[in-house]
VOPAGU-2260 file (C-alpha; in pm, 1 decimal, decimal comma):
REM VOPAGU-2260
SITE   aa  ch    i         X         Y         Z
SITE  UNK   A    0   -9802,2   13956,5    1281,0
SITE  UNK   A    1   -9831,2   13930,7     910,1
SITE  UNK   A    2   -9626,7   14280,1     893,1
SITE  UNK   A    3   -9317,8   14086,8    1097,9
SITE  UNK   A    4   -9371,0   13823,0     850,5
SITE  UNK   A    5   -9366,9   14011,6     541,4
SITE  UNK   A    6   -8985,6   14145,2     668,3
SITE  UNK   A    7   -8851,6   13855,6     730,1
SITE  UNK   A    8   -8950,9   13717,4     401,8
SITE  UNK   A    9   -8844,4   14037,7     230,8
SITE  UNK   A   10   -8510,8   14035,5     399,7
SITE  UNK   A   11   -8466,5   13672,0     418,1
SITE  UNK   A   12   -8536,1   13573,1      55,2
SITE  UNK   A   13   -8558,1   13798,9    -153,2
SITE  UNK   A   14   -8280,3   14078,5     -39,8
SITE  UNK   A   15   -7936,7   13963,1      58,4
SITE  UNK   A   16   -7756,3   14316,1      43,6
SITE  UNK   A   17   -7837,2   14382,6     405,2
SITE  UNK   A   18   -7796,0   14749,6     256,8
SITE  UNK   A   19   -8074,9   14786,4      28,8
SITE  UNK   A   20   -8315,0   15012,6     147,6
SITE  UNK   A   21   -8661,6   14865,1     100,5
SITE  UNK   A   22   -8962,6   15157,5      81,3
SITE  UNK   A   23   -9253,3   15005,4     214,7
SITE  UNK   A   24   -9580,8   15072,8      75,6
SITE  UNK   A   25   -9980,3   14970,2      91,9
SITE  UNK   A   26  -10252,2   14967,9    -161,5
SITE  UNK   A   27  -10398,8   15319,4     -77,6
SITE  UNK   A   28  -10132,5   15604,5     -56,1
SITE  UNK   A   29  -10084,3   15801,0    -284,8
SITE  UNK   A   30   -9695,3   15923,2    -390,6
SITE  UNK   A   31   -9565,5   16219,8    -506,6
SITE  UNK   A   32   -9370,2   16214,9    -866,9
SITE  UNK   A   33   -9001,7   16265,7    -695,0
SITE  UNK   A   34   -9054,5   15965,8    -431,8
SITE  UNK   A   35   -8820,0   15754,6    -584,2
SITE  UNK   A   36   -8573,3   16014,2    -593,4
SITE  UNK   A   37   -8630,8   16160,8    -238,8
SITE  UNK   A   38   -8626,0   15797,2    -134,8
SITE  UNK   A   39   -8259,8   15764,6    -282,1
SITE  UNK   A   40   -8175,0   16089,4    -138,6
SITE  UNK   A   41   -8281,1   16019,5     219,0
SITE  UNK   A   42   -8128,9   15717,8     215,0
SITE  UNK   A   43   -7820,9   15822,4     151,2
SITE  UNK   A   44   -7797,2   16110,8     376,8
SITE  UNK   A   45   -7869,8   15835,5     704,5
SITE  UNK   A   46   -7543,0   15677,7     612,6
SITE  UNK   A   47   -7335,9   15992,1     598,2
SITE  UNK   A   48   -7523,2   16207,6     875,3
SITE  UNK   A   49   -7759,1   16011,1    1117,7
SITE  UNK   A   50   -7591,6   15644,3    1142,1
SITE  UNK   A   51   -7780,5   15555,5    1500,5
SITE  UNK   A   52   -8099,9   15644,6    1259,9
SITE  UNK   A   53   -8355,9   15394,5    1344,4
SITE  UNK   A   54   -8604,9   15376,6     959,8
SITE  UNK   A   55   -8672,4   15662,2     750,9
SITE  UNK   A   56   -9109,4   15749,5     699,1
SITE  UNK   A   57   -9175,1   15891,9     389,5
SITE  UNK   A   58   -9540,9   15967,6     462,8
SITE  UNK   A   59   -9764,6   16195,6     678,6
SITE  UNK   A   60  -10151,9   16241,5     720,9
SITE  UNK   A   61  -10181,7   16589,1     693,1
SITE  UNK   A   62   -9979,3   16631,2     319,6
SITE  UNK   A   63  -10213,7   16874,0     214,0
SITE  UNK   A   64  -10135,4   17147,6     483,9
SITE  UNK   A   65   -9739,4   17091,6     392,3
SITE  UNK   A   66   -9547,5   17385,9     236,3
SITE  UNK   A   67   -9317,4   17280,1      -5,8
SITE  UNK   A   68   -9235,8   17616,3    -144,5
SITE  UNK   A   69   -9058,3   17628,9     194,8
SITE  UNK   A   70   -8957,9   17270,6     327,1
SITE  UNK   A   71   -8927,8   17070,9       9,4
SITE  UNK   A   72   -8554,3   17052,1      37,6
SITE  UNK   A   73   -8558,4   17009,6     418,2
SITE  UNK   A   74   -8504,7   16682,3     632,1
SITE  UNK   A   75   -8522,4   16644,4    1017,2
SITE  UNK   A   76   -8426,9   16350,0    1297,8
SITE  UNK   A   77   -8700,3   16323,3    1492,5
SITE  UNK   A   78   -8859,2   16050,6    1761,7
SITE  UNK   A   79   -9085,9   15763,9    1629,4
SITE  UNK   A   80   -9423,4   15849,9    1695,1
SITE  UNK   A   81   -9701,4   15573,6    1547,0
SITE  UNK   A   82   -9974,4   15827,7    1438,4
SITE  UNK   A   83   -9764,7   16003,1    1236,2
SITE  UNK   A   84   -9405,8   15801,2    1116,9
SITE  UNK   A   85   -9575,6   15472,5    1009,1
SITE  UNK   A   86   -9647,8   15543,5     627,2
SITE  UNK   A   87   -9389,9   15516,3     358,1
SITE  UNK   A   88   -9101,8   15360,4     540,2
SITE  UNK   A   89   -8764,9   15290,5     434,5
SITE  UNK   A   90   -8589,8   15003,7     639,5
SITE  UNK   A   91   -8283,2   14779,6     520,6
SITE  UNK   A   92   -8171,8   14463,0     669,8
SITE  UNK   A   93   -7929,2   14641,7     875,0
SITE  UNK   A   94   -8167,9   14847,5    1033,8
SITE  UNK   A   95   -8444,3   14538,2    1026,9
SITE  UNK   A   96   -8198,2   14321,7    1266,3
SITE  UNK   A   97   -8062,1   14595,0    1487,3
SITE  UNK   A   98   -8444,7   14674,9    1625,1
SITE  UNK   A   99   -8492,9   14341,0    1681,2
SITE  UNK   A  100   -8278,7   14217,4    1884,3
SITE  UNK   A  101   -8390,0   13996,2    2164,3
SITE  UNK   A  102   -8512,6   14207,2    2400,3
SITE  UNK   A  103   -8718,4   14384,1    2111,5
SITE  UNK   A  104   -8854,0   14065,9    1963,7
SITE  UNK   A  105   -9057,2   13965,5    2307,4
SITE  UNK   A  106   -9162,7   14288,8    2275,7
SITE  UNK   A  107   -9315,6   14255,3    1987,3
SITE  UNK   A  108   -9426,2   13927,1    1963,8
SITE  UNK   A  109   -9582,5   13954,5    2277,2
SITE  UNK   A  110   -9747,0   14264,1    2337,6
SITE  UNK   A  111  -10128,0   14260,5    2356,5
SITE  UNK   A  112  -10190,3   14465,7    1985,5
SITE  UNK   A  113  -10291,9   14358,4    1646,0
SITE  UNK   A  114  -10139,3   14677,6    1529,4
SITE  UNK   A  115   -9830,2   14626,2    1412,8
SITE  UNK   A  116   -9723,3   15046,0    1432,6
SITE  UNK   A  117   -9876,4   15057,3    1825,3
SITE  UNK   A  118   -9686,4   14767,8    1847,5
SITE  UNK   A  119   -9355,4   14907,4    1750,4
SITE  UNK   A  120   -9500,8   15229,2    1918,9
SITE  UNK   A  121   -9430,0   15018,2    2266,2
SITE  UNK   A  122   -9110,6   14880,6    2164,0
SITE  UNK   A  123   -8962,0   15222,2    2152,2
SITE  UNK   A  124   -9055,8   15302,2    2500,7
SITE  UNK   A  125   -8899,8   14973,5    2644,4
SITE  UNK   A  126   -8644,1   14817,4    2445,4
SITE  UNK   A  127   -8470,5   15089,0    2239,4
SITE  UNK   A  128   -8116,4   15094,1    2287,8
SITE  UNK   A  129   -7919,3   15337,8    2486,9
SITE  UNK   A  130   -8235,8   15620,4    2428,0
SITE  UNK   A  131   -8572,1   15686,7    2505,9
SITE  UNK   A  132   -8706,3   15628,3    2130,5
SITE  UNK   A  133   -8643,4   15537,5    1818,0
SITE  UNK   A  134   -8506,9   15777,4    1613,3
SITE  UNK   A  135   -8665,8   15856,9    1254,3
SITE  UNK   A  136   -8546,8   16027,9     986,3
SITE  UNK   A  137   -8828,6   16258,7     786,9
SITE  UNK   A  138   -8926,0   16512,9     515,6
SITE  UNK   A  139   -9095,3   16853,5     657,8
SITE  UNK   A  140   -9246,9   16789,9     346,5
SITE  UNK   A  141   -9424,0   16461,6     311,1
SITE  UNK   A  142   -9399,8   16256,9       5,9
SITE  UNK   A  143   -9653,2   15945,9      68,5
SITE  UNK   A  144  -10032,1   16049,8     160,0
SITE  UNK   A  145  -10317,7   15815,0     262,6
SITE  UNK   A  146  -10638,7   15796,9      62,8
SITE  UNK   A  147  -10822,8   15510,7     270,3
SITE  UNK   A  148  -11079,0   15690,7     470,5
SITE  UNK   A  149  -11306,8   15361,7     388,1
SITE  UNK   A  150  -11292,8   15079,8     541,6
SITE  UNK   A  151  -11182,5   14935,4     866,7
SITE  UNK   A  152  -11098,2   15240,1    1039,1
SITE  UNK   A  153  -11362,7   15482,7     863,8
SITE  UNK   A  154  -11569,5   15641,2    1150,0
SITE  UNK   A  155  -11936,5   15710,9    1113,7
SITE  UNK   A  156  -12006,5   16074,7     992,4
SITE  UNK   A  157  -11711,2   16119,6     796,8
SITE  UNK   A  158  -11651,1   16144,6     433,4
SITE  UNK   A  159  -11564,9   15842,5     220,9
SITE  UNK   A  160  -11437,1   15942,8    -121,6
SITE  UNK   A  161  -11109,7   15821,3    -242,7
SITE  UNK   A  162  -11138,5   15952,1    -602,4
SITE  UNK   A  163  -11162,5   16282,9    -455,6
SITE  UNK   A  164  -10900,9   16325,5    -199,1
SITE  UNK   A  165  -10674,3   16175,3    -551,0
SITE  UNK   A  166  -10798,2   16452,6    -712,8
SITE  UNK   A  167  -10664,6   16677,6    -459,6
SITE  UNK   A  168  -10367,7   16515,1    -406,7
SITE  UNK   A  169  -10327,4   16536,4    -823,5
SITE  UNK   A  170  -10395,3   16898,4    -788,2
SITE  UNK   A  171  -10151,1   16956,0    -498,6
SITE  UNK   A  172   -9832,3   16771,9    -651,4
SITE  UNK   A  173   -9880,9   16998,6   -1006,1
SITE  UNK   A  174   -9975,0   17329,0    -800,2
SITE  UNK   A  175   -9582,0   17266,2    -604,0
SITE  UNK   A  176   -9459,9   17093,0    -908,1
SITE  UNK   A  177   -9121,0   17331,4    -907,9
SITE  UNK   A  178   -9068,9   17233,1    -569,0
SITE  UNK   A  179   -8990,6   16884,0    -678,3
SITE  UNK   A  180   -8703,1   16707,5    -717,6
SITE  UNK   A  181   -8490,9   16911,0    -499,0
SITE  UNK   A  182   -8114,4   16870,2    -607,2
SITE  UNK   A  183   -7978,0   16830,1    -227,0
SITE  UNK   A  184   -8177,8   16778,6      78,9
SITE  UNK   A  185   -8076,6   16993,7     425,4
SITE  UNK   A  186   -8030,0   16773,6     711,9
SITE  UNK   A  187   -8148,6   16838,8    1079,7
SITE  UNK   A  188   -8072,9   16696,3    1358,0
SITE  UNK   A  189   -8348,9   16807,3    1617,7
SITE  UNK   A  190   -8583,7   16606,4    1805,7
SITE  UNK   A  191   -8930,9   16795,8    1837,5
SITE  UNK   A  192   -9170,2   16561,9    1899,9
SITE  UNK   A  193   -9289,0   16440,8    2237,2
SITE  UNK   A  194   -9304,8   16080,6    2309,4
SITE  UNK   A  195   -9639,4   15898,4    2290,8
SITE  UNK   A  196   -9722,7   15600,7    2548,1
SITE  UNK   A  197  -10050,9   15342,3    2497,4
SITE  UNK   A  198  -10263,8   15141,0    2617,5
SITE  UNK   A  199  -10225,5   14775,4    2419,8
SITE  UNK   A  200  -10561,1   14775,0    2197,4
SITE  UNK   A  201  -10604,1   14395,5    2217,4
SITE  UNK   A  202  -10655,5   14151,7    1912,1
SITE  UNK   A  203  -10302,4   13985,5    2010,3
SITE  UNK   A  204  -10296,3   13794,5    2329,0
SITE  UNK   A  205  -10290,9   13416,5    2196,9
SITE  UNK   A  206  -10001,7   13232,3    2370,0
SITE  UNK   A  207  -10035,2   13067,2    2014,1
SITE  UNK   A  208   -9971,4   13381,7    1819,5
SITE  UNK   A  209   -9719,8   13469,8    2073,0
SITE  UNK   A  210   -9471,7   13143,6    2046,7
SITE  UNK   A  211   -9522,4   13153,6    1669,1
SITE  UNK   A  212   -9397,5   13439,5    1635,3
SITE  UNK   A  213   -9088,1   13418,3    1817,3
SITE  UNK   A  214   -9051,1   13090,5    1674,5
SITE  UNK   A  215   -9046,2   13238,4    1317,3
SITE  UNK   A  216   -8830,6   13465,0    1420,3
SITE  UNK   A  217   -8579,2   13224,8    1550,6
SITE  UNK   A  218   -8569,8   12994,0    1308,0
SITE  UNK   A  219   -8452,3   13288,8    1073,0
SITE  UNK   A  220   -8115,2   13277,0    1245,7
SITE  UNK   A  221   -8070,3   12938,7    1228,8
SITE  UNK   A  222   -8053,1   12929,4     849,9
């Protein structure tokens, strides 16, 4: 996976305070103007109140329905679920080399997906330790948003305009622009999501791909 790869290297070479947190981000989200602070923030508030906290997700696909006159300031613990916790994360190498462990890297490397968030998706199920999940940490009120509706994924019939879902986005952050910036964040430690099991999607299944991987992955321990 070029998304295992990209840790390693990140974590590898570049970072050597195994307690940096590292927000990851791709070429079409959209942030919100306090996302560097919230990042801090959140970061922060793992250490002190949610140790056995698995990543922190930043993002959501549904921003625009948020209400951040209300939840701005709020933060909640909740299970990993891919559809919704795989934008805008925050890992560290800590976190990066307690998920995975063995057992969690033939899980990964292995299972039949070329998506890297249904892969970790699966990993939660069957290799978390000592729980059912992973456990995220999260804003009630997002602070990444996607604007790719093009592309790979885009499905016929429904609207492809980047430029205007910015707009909106532009509109949205200035409309809550008081909500910003919120001076402490409340923490919450509740779990209400349901867990979500798949079916692998394919793309993946190359002995090849498979040995390669675990093979990169090894040799990062030997060094």
């Amino acid at each position: 996976h070029h998304w295992m790869w990209k840790l390693i290297n990140i974590f590898d070479k570049i970072i050597h305070n195994k307690q940096l947190p590292v927000l990851f981000l791709e070429e079409d989200y959209y942030l919100s103007p306090d996302v560097i602070n919230i990042s801090q923030q959140l970061y922060q508030l793992s250490r002190q109140r949610c140790e056995d906290c698995d990543f922190i997700s930043l993002g959501d696909y549904d921003i625009l329905n948020s209400d951040y006159e209300t939840d701005s300031d709020e933060a909640d613990v909740v299970l990993w679920k891919s559809t919704q916790h795989n934008m805008g994360m925050i890992w560290s190498g800590e976190s990066f080399k307690r998920l995975f462990n063995d057992n969690c890297l033939e899980r990964f490397c292995r299972y039949d997906d070329y998506n890297w968030d249904w892969t970790l998706n699966s990993m939660s199920h069957h290799c978390s330790i000592s729980r059912s999940s992973f456990k995220v940490l999260v804003m009630r009120a997002p602070r990444v948003a996607h604007i790719g509706d093009c592309g790979l994924h885009h499905q016929e019939g429904m609207q492809c305009a980047p430029d205007e879902k910015v707009n909106e986005l532009r509109t949205f952050f200035h409309t809550n622009k008081d909500y910003l910036f919120p001076k402490e964040i409340i923490f919450n430690d509740r779990f209400s999501l349901s867990l979500i099991s798949s079916t692998p999607n394919g793309g993946w299944g190359d002995p090849r791909d498979h040995n390669l991987c675990l093979k990169r992955y090894s040799t990062r321990h030997l060094r």
